[in-house]
Backbone bond lengths (Angstrom), bond angles and torsions (degrees), N, CA, C in turn:
res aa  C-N    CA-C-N  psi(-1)  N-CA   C-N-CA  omega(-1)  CA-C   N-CA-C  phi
1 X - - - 1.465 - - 1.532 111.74 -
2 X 1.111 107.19 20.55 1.954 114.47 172.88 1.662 116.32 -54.47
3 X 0.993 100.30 128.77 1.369 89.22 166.14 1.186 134.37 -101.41
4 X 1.248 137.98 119.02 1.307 154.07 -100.72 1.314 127.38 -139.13
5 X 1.566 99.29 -53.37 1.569 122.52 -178.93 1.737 107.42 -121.22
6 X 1.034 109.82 152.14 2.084 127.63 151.51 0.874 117.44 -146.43
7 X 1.698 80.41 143.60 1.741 109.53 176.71 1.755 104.84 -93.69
8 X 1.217 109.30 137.20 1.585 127.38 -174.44 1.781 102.10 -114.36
9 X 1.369 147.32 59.31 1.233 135.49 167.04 1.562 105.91 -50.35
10 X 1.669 110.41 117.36 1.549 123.50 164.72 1.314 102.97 -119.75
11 X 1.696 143.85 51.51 1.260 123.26 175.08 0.972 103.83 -103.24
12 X 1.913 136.26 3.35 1.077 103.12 -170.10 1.767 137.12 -88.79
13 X 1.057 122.74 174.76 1.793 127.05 -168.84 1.324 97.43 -58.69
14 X 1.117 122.18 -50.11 1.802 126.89 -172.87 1.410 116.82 74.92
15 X 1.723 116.47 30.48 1.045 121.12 -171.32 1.810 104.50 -67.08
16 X 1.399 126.73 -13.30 1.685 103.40 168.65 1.229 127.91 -57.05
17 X 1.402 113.99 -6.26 1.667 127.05 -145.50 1.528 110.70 -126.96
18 X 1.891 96.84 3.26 1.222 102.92 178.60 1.624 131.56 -79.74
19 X 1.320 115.88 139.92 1.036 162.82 67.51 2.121 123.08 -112.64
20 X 1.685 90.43 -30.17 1.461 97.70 179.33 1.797 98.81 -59.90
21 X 1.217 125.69 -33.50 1.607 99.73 -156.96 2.085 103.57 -97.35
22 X 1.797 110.41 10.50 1.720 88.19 175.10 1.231 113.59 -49.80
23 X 1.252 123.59 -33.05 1.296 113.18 -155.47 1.792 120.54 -102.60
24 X 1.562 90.29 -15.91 1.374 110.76 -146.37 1.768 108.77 -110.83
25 X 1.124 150.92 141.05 1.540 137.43 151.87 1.651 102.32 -53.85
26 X 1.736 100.06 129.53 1.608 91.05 164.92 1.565 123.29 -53.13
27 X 1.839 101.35 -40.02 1.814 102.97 -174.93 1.357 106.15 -75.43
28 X 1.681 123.36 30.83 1.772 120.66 157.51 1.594 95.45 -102.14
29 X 1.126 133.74 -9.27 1.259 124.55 -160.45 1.430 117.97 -68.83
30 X 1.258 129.96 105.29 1.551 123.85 -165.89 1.452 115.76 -83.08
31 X 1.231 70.18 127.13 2.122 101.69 172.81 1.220 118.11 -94.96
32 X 1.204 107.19 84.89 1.738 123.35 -171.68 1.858 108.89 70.60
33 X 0.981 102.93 -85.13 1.604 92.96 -169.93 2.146 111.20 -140.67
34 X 1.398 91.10 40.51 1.362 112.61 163.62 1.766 113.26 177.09
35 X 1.142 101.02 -177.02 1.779 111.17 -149.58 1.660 84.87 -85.52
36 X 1.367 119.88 171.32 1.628 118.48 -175.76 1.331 90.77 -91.99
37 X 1.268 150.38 -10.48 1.628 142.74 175.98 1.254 103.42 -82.54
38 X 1.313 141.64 -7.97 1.405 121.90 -171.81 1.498 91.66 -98.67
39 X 1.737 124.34 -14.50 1.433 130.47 -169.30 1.831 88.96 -65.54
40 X 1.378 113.02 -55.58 1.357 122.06 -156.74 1.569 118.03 -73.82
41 X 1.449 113.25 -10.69 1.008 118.18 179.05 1.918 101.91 -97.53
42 X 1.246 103.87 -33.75 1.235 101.88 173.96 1.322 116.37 -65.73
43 X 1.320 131.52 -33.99 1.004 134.13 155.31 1.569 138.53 -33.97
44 X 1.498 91.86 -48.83 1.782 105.14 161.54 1.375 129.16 -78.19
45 X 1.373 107.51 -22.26 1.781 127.21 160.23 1.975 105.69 -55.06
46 X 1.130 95.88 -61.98 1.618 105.99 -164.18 1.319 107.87 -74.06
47 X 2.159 114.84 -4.57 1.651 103.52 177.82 1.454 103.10 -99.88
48 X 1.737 118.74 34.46 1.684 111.36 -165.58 1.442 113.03 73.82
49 X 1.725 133.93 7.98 1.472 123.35 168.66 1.630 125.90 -101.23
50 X 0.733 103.73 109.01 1.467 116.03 170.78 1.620 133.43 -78.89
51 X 1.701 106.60 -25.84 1.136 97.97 174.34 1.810 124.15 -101.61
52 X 1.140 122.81 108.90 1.740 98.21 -159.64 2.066 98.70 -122.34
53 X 1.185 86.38 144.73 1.771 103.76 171.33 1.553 97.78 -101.12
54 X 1.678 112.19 136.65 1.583 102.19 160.35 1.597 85.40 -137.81
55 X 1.717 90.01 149.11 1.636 99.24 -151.94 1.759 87.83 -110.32
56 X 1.084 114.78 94.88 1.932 112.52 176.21 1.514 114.75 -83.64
57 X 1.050 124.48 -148.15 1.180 119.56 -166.90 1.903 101.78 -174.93
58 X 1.506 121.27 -165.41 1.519 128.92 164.84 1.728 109.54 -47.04
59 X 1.021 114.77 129.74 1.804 126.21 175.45 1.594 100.04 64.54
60 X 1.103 126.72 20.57 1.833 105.37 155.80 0.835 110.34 -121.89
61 X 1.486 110.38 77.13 1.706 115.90 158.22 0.976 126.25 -79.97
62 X 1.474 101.61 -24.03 1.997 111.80 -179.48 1.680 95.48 -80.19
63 X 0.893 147.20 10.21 1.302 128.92 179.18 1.606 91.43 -100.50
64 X 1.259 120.52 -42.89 1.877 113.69 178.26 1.569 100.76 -76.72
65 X 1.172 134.60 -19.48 1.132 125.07 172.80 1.717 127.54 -80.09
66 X 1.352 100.28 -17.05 1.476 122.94 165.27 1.767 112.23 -55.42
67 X 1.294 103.94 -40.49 1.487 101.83 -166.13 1.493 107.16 -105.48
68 X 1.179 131.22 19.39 1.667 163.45 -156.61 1.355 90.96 -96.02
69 X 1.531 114.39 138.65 1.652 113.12 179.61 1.426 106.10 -79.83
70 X 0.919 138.33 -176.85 1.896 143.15 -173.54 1.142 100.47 161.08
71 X 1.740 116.26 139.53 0.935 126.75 -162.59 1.617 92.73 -119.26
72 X 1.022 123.21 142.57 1.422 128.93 -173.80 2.182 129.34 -117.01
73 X 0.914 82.46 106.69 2.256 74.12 -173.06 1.601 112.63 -43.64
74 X 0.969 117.58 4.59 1.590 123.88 169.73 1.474 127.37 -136.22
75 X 1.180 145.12 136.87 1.297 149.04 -165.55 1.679 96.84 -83.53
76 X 1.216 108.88 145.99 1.754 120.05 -164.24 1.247 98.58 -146.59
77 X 1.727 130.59 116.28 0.905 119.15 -175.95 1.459 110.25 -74.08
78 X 1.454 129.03 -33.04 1.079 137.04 174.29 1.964 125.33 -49.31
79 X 1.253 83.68 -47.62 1.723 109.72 179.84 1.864 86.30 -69.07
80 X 1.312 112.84 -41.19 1.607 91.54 -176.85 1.298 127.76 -87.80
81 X 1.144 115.07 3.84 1.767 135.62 174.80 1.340 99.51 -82.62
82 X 1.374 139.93 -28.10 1.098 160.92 -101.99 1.865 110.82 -129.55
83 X 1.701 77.45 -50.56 2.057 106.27 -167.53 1.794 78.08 -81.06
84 X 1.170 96.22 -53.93 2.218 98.37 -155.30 1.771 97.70 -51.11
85 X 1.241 114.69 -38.69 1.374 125.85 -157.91 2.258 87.98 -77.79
86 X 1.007 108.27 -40.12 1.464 117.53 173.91 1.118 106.52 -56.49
87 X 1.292 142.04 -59.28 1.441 162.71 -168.55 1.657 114.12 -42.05
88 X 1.476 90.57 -37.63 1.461 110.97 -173.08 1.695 108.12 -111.25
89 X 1.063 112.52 9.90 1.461 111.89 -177.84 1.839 117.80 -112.91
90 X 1.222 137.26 139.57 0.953 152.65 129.10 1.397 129.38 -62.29
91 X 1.532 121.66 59.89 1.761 120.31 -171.00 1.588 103.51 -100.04
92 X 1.548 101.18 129.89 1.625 107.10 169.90 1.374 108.19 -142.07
93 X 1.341 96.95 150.08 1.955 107.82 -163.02 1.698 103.76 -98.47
94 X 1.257 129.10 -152.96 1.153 137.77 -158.83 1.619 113.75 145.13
95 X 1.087 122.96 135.54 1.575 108.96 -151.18 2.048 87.63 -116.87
96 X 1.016 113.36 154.68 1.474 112.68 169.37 1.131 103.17 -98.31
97 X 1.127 130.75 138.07 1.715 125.37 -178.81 1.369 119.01 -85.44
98 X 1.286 127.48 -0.43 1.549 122.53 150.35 1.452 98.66 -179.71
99 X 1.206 123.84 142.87 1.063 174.19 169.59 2.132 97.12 -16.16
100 X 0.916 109.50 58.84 2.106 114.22 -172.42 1.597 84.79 -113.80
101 X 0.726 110.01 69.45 1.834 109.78 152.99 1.462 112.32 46.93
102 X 1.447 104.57 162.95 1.814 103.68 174.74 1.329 145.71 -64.22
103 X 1.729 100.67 -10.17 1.501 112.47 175.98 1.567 89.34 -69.71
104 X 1.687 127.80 -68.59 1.278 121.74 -169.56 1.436 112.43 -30.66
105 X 1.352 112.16 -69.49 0.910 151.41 -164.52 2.533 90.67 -28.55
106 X 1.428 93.29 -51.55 1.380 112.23 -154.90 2.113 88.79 -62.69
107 X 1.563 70.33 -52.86 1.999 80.66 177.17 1.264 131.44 -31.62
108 X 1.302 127.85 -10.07 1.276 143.47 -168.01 1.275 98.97 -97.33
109 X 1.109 132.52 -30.22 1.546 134.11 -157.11 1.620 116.01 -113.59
110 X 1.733 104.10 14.82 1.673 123.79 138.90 1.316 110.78 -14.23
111 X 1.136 107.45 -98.63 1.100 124.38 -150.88 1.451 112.76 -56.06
112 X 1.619 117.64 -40.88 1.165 129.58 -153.87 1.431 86.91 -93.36
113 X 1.425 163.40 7.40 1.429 153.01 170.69 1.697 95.37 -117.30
114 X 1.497 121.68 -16.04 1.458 88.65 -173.70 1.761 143.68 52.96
115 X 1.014 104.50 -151.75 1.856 84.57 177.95 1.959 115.15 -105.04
116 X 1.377 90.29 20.43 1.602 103.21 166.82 1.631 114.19 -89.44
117 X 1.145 89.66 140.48 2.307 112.84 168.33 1.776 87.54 -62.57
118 X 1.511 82.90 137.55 1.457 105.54 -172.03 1.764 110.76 -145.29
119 X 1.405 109.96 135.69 1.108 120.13 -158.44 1.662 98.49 -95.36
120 X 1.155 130.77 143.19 1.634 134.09 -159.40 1.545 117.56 -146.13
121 X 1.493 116.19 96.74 1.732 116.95 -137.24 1.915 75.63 -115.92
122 X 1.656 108.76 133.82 1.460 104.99 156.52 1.231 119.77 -60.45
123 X 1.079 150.52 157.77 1.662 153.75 176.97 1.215 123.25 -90.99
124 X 1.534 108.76 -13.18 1.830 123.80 166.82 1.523 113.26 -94.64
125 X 1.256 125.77 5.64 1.215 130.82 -163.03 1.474 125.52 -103.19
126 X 1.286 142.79 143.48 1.798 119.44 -177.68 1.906 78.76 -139.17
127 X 1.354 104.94 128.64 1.143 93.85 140.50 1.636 119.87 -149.82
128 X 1.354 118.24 167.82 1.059 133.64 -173.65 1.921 143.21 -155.92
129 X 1.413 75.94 118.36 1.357 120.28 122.36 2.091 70.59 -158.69
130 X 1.338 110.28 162.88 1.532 104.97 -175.09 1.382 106.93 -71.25
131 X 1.119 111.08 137.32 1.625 141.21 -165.44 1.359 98.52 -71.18
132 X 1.462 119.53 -78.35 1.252 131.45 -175.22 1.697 121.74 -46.55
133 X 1.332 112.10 -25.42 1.524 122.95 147.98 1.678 109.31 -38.30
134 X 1.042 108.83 -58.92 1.583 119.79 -154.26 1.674 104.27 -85.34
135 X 1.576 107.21 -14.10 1.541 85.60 -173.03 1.543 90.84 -118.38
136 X 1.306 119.80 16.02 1.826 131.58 156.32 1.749 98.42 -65.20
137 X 1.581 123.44 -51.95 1.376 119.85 -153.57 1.940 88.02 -72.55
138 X 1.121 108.53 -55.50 1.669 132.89 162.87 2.030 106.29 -4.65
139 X 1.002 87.40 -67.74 1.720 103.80 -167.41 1.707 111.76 -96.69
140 X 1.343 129.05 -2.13 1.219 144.55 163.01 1.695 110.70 -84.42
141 X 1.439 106.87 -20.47 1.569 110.77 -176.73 1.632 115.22 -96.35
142 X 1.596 99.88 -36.85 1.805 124.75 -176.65 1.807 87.14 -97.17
143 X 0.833 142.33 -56.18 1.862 134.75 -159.64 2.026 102.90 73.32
144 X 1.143 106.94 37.19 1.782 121.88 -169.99 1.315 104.55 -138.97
145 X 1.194 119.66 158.00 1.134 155.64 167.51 1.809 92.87 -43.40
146 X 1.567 106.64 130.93 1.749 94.58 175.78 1.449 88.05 -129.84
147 X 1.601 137.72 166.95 1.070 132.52 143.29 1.456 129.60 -125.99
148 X 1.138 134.92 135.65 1.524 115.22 -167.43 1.473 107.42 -92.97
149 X 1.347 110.20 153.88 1.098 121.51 -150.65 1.681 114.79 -142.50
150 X 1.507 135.75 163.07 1.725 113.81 178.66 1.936 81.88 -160.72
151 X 1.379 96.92 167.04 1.380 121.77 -142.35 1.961 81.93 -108.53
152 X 1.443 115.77 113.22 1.460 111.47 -165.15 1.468 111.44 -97.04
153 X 1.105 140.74 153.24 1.560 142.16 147.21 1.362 106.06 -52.69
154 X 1.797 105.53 147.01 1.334 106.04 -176.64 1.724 124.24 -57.70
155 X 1.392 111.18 -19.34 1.620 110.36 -169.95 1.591 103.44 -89.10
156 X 1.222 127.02 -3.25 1.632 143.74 168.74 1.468 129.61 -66.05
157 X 1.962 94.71 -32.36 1.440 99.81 -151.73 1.597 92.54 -72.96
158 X 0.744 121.16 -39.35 1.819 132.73 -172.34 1.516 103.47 -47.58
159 X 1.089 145.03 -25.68 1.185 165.51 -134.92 1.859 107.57 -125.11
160 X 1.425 116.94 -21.04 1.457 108.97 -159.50 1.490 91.43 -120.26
161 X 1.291 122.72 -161.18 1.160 162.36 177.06 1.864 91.32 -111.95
162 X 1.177 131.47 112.32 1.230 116.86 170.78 1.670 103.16 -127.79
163 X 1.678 124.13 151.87 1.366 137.76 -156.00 1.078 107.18 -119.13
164 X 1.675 122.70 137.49 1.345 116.65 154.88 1.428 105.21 -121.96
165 X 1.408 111.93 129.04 1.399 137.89 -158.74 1.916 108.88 -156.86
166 X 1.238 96.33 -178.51 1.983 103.23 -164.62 1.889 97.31 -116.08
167 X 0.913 107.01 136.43 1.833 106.48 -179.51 1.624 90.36 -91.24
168 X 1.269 117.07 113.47 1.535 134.01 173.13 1.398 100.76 -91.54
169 X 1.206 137.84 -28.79 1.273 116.91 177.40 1.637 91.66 -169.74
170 X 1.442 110.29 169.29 1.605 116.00 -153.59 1.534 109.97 -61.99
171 X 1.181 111.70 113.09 1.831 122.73 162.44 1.944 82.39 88.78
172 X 1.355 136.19 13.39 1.781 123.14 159.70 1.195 107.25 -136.90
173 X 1.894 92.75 133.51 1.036 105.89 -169.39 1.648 111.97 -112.07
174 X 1.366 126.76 174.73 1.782 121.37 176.26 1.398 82.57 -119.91
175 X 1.455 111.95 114.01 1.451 121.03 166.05 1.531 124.18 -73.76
176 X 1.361 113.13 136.14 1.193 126.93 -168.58 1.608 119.58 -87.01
177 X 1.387 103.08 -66.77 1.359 125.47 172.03 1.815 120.52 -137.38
178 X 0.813 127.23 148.93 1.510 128.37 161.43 1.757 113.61 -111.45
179 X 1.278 102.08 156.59 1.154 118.81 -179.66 1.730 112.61 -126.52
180 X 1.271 130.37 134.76 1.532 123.34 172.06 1.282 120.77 -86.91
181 X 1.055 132.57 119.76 1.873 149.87 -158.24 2.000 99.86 -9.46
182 X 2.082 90.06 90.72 1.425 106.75 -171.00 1.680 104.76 -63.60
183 X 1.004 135.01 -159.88 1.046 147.88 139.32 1.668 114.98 -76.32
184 X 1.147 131.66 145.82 1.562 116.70 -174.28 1.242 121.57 -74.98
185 X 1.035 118.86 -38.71 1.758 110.70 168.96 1.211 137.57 -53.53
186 X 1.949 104.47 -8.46 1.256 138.09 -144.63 1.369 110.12 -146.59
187 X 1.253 123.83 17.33 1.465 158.19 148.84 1.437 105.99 -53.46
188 X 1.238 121.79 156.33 1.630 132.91 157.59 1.817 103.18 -104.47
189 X 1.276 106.00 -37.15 1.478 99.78 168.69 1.631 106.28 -167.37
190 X 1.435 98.93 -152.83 1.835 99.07 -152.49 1.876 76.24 -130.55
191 X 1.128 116.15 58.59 1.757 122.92 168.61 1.408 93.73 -142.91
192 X 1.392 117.71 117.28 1.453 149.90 158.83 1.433 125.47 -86.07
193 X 1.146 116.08 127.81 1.989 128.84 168.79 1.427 97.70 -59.81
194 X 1.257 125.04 149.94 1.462 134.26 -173.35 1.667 120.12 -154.92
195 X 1.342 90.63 26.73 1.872 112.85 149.05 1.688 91.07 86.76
196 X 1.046 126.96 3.24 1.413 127.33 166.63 1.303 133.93 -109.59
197 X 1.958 124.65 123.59 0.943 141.44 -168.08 1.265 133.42 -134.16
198 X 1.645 107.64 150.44 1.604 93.33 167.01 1.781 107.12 -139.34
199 X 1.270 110.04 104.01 1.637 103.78 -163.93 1.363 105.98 -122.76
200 X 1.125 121.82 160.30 1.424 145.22 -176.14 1.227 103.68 -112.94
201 X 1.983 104.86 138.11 1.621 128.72 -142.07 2.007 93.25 -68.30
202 X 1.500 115.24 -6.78 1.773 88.45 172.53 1.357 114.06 -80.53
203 X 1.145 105.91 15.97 2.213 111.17 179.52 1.861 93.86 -64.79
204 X 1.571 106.52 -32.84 2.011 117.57 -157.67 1.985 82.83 -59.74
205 X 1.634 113.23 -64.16 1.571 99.08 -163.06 1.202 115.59 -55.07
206 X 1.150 109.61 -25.61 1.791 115.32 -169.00 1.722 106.04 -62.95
207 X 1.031 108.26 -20.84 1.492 122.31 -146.22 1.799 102.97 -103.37
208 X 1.698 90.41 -31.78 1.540 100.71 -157.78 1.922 81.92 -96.22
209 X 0.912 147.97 -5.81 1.384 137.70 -159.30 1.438 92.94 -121.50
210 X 1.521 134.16 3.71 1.353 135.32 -176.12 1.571 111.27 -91.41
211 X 1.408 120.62 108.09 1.896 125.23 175.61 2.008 85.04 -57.61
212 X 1.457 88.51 146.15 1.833 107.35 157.13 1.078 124.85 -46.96
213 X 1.043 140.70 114.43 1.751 150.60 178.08 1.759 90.61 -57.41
214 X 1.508 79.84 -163.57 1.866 113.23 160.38 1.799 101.53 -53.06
215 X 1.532 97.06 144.76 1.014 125.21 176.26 1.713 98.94 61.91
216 X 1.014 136.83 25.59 1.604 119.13 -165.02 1.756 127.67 58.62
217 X 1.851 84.90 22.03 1.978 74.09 -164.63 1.442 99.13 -117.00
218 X 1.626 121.69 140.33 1.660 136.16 174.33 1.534 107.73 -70.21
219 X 1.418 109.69 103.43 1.507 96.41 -179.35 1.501 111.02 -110.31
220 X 1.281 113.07 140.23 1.486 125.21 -178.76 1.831 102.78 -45.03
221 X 1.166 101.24 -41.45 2.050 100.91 -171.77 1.328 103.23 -62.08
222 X 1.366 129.83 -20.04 1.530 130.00 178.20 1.522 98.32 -92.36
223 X 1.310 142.45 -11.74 1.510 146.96 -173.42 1.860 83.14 -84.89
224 X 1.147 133.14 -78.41 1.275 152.17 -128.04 1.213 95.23 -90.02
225 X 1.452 131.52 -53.04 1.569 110.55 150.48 1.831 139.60 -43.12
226 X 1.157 110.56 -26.15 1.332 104.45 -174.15 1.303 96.87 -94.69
227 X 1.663 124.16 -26.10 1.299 128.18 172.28 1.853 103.19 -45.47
228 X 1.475 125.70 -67.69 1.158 158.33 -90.72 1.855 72.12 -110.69
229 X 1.215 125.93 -42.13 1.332 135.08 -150.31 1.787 93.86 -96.30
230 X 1.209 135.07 -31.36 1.264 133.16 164.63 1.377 132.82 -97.67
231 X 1.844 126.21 5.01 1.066 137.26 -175.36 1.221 107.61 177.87
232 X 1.395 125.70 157.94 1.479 154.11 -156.26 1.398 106.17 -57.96
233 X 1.305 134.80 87.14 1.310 117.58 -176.44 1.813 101.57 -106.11
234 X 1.303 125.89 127.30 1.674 115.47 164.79 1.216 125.04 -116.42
235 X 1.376 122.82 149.22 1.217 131.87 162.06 1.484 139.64 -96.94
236 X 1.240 135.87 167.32 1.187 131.04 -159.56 1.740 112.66 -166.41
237 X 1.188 102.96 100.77 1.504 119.66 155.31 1.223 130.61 -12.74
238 X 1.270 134.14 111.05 1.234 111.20 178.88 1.649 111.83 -127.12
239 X 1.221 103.33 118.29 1.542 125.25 167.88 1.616 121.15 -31.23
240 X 0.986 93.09 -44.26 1.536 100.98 -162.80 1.852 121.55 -74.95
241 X 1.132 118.02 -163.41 1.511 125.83 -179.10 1.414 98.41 -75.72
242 X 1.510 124.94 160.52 1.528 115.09 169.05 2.033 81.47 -156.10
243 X 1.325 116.16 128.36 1.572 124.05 159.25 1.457 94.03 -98.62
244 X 1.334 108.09 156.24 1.518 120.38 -174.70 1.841 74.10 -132.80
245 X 1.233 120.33 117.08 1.635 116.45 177.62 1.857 99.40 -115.33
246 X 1.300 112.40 19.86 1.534 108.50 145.18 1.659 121.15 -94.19
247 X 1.481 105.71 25.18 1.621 98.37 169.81 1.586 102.10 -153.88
248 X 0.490 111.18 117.41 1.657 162.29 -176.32 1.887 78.86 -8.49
249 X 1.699 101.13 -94.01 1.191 100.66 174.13 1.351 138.76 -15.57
250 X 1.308 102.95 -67.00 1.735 114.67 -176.56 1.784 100.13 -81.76
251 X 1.464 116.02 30.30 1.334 105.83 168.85 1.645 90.05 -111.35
252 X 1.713 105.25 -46.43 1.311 84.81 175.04 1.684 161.95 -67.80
253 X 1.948 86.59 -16.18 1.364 115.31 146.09 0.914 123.89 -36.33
254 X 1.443 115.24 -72.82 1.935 121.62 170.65 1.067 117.90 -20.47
255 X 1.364 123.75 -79.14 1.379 156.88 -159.78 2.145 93.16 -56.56
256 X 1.086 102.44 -65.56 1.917 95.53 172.94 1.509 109.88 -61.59
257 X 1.472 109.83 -54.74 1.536 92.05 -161.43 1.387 125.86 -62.38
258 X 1.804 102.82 -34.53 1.553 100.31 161.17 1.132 121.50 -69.35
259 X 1.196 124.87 -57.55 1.456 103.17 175.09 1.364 139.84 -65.34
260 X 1.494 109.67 22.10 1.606 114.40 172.98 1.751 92.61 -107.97
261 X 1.586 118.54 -0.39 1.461 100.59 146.26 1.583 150.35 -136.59
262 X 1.886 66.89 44.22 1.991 80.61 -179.25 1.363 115.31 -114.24
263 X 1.567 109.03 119.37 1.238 125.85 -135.61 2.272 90.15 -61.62
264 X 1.114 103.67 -8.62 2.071 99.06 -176.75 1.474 88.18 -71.10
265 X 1.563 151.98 -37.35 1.217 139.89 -124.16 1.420 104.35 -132.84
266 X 2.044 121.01 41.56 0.863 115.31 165.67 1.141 137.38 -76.53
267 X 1.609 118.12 -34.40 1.807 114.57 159.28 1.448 111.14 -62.80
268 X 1.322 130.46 -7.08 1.947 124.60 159.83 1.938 91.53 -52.98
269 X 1.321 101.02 -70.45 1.527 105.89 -146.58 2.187 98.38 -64.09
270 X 1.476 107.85 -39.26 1.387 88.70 -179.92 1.547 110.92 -76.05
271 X 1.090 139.30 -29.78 1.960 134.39 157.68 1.794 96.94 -46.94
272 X 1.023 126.10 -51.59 1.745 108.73 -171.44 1.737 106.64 -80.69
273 X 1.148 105.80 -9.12 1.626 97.94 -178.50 1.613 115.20 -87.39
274 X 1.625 100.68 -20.02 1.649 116.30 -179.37 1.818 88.75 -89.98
275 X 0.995 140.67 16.15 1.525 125.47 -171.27 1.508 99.11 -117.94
276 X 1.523 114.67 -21.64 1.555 117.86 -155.25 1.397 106.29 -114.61
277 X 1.799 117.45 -17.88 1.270 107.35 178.79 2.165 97.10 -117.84
């Protein structure tokens, strides 16, 4: 039950982020001093995964071109963290052919998980200490489906995938039902999905037997509910930092808070410390 492989879905439009993303993939958007997809792949590197699918779509070529060898007239320490982290990777793309939501979106990545548990990282997402670490120990203890999950402010809930489920033991829960970004009064609770997974390949029928929601789009939160209602689905809390870099704000968060702690970006942090006091 190792987990082995990830799926990376980057097709989406990134219209929260618009005007920066007409031109651009949101997961090129740099977060201090690289794109937020190299965060997410690093992420799956540093949870023991080596093998990863990222599923793009129309205009993200620079995201497969990101991980493209290039040889450079100057030595980059970054670019060389970069090659080593390459060295050890197996990355292959797959394009979604238009834009049907994230369940579709997941569908693509059949073939490439086979009948192995597969770890499933959003592509706008950074979190830290790495998430997907934590919901590996998660799903090695249950042998189920885990999802990580964080406890939202009321003006958020509208915005998530939010769960009603039983806390079986501290920060895991046995999910009951899900709901797709309720209205708040109209919530089951104030615990949100947070683009991190670890699911096993019967998520594909669940997914493939689902009619189109709103807008025409297959969404994984309608897969994971009907899942959720015939077998063990759990969730799991997560402690840690989470940037959501499809909203504007929490992109710009990112971008300061890390870089007020990377030890290259100390005249950043003393120029912003003379700006604030």
């Amino acid at each position: 039950m190792t987990i082995k492989k990830a799926v990376i879905p980057a097709a989406g439009l990134g219209t929260r982020m618009l005007p920066i993303t007409k031109a651009q993939p949101k997961e090129m958007l740099p977060v201090v001093d690289k794109p937020v997809i190299q965060y997410v792949v690093e992420e799956a590197y540093h949870s023991g995964i080596k093998e990863i699918l990222i599923i793009t779509g129309r205009n993200k070529r620079a995201v497969e071109d990101h991980f493209d060898r290039i040889i450079f007239p100057v030595k980059d320490e970054g670019i060389e963290r970069l090659e080593r982290m390459l060295d050890e990777l197996s990355i292959l793309f797959v394009r979604q052919k238009e834009p049907k939501g994230l369940g579709d979106a997941v569908k693509y990545a059949k073939p490439f998980v086979g009948d192995e548990p597969f770890a499933l990282l959003l592509g706008d997402n950074i979190t830290i200490p790495p998430c997907i670490k934590e919901l590996v120990k998660v799903f090695e203890k249950y042998k189920a489906p885990v999802i990580a999950l964080e406890k939202l402010p009321k003006e958020r809930i509208s915005l998530h995938g939010i769960i009603k489920g039983e806390e079986i033991e501290d920060g895991i829960y046995r999910i009951e039902d899900f709901v797709e970004k309720p209205k708040v009064e109209e919530a089951p609770s104030d615990i949100g999905i947070i683009g991190r997974y670890i699911l096993t390949p019967e998520i594909f029928a669940y997914i493939e037997e689902l009619k189109p929601g709103r807008n025409g789009e297959i969404q994984l939160t309608d897969a994971l509910k009907v899942m959720s209602m015939e077998k063990t689905v759990y969730g799991m809390i997560f402690n840690g930092r989470r940037y959501d870099i499809g909203d504007k704000t929490e992109w710009l968060k990112a971008n300061i808070e890390l870089a007020l702690e990377n030890k290259n970006f100390q005249e950043f942090k003393k120029w912003l410390k003379g700006k604030i006091t």
